[in-house]
C-alpha positions as CSV (number, residue, x, y, z in Angstrom):
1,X,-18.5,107.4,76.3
2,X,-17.3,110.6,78.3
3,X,-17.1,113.9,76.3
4,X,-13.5,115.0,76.8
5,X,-13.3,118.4,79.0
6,X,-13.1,121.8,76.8
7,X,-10.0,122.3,74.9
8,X,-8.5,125.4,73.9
9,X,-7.8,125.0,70.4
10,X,-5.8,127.7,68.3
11,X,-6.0,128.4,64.6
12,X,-3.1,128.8,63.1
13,X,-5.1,130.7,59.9
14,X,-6.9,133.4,61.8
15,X,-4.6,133.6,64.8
16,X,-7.5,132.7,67.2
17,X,-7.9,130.4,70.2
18,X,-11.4,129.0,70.5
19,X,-12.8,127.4,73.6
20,X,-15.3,125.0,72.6
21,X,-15.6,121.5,72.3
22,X,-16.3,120.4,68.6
23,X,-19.5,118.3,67.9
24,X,-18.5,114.3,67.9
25,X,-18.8,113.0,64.6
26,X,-21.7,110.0,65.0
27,X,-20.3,107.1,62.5
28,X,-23.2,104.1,61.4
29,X,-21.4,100.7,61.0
30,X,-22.8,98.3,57.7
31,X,-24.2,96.1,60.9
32,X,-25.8,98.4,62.2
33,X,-23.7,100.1,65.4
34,X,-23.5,102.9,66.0
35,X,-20.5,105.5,67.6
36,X,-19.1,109.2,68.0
37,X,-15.9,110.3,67.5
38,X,-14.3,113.7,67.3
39,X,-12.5,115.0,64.2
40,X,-9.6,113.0,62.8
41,X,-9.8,110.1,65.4
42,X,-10.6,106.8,64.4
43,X,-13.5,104.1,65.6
44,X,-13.5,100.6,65.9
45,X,-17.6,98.3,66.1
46,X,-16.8,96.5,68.8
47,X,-19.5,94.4,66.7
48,X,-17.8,93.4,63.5
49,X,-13.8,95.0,64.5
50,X,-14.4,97.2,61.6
51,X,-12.2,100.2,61.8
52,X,-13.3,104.2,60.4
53,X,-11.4,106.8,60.4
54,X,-12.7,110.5,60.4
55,X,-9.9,112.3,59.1
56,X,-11.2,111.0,55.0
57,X,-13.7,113.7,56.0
58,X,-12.8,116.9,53.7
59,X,-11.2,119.6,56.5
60,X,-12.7,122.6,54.7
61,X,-16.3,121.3,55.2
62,X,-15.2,120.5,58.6
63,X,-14.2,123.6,59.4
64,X,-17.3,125.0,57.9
65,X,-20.0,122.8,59.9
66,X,-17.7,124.0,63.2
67,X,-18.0,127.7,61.9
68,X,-21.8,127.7,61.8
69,X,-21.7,126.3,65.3
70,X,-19.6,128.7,66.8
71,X,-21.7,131.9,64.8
72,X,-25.1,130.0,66.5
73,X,-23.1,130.2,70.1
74,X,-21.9,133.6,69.5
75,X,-25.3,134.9,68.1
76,X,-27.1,133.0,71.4
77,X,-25.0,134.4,74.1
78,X,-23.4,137.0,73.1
79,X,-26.2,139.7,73.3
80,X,-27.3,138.9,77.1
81,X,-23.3,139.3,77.8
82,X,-23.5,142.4,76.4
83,X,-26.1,143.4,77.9
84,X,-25.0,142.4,81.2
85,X,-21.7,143.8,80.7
86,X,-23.5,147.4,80.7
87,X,-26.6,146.6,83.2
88,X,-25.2,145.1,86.0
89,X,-22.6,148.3,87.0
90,X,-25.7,149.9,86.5
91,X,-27.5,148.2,88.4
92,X,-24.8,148.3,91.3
93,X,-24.0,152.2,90.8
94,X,-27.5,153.9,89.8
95,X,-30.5,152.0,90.5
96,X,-32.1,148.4,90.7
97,X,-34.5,149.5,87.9
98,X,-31.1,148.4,85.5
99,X,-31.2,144.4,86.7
100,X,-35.0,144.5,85.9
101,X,-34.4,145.8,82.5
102,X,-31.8,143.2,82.2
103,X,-34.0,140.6,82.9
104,X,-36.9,141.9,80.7
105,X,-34.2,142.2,77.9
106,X,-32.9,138.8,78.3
107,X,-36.3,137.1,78.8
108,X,-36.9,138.6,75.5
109,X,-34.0,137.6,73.8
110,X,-34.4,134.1,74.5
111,X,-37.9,133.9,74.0
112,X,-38.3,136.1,70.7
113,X,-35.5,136.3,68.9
114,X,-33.7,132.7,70.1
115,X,-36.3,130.6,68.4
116,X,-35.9,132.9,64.9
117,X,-32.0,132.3,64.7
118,X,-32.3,128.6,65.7
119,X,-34.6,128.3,63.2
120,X,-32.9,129.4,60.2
121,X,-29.3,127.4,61.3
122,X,-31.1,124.8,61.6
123,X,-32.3,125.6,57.8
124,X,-29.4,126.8,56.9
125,X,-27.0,123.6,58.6
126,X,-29.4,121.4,57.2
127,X,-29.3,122.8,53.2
128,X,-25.4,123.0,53.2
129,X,-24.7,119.5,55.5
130,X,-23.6,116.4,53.7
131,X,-23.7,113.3,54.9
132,X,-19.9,111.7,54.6
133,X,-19.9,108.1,53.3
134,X,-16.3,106.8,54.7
135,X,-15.0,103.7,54.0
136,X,-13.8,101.4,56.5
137,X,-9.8,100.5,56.6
């Protein structure tokens, strides 16, 4: 099944728009199939014609499994933006020394501090995440 293209998706409580496509929702049939779904659409096993529907899971822990997604994202790439925001006019106007600290600073970004921060939301998701028993209409 395709993923559907990026969606810009406002909301209405914080008055942002968020460009990201939210993790599909992966749904285990009682025979066995599997499928994914995004948020608040409904599946059908082509198996047993047994139909689920997403939207029983509770919005606010939704909304909190897509907020540590988003932080992860933000804490990944945000930093080299940054950083690449200041070096590369740098770079261009002073000297080509700037790109090569860029690169040394990125390298060790991704290398170095990367791995730490995946690590602990991956502790972190895992502690909080629930696994949603839904029941089939």
């Amino acid at each position: 099944m395709p993923l559907p293209p990026r969606q810009m998706a406002a909301d209405p409580t914080s008055g942002t728009i968020h460009f990201m496509r939210e993790p599909p929702i992966t749904i285990t049939c009682d025979c066995g199939a599997v499928g994914s779904v995004p948020y608040g659409e409904r599946w059908q096993c082509e198996q047993c014609g047994k139909a689920w529907d997403t939207s029983q899971i509770p919005l606010a822990e939704y909304s909190a499994l897509l907020a540590g997604v988003r932080r992860y994202r933000l804490l990944v790439v945000g930093p080299p933006a940054v950083l690449a925001a200041i070096l590369i006019p740098l770079a261009v106007l002073v000297g080509l020394q700037y790109a090569f600290l860029l690169f040394v600073l990125v390298m060790a970004h991704g290398l170095l501090i990367v791995p730490q921060i995946r690590r602990r939301t991956t502790a972190a998701s895992s502690a909080r995440s629930t696994s949603w028993k839904l029941s089939p209409e």
